[in-house]
C-alpha positions in Angstrom: 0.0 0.0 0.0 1.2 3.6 -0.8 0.6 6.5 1.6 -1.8 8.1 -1.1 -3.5 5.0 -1.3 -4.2 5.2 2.6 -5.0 8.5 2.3 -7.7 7.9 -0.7 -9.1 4.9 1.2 -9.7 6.9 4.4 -11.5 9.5 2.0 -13.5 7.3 0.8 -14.5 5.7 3.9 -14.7 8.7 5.8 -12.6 7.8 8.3 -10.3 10.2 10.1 -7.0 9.7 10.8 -8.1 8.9 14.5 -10.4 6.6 13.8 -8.2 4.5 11.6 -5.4 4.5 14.1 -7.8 3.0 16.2 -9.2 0.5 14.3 -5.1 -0.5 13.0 -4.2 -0.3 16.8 -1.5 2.1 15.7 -0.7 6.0 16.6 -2.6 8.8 14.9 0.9 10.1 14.5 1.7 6.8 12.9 -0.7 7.2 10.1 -0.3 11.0 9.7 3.7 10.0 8.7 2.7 7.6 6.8 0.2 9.4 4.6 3.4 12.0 4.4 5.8 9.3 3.2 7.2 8.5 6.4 8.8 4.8 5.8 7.3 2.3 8.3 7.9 -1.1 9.5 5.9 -3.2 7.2 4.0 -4.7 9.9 2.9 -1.7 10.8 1.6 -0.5 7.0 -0.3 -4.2 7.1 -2.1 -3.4 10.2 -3.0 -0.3 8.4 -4.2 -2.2 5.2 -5.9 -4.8 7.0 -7.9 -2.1 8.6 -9.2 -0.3 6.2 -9.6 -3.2 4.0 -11.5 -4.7 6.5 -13.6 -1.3 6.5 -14.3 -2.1 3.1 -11.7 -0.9 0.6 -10.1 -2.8 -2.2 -6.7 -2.1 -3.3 -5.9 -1.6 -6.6 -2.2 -2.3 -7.6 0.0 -0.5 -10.4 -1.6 -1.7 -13.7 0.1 1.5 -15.4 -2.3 4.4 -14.6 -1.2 4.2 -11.5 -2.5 2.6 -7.8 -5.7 3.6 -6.7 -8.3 2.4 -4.2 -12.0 1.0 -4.7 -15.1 0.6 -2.5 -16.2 -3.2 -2.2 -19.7 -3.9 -3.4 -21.7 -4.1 -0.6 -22.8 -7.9 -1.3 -26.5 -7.2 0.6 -27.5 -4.4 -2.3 -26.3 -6.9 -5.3 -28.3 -7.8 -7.5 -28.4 -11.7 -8.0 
């Protein structure tokens, strides 16, 4: 995960940088130098990913536009 990535993915969940501290068990510091490309351990940056993909983000990897994030489909509202 880049730092813009965690930053788009909080965006788009409308999380605060609080809130996903907490839900990473991490610092709000922690995620404030890492969404300002602070190097962390890579534990740490998991925690964060896990968190947020657990809030329901999907990472999108370089594929040559560039990384981005996405909003899971919310499986209750599909249609079958």
């Amino acid at each position: 995960m880049l730092p813009v990535q965690c930053k788009m993915a909080r965006t788009a969940l409308s999380l605060g940088i609080r809130k996903l501290a907490e839900l990473a068990s991490v610092s709000s510091n922690t995620v404030s130098r890492f969404e300002a490309g602070e190097e962390l351990k890579p534990r740490t940056v998991e925690a964060l990913r896990s968190a947020l993909e657990s809030a329901g983000v999907i990472f999108v990897e370089e594929n040559g536009e560039g990384a981005g994030v996405r909003l899971r489909k919310d499986k209750t509202n599909a249609a079958p």
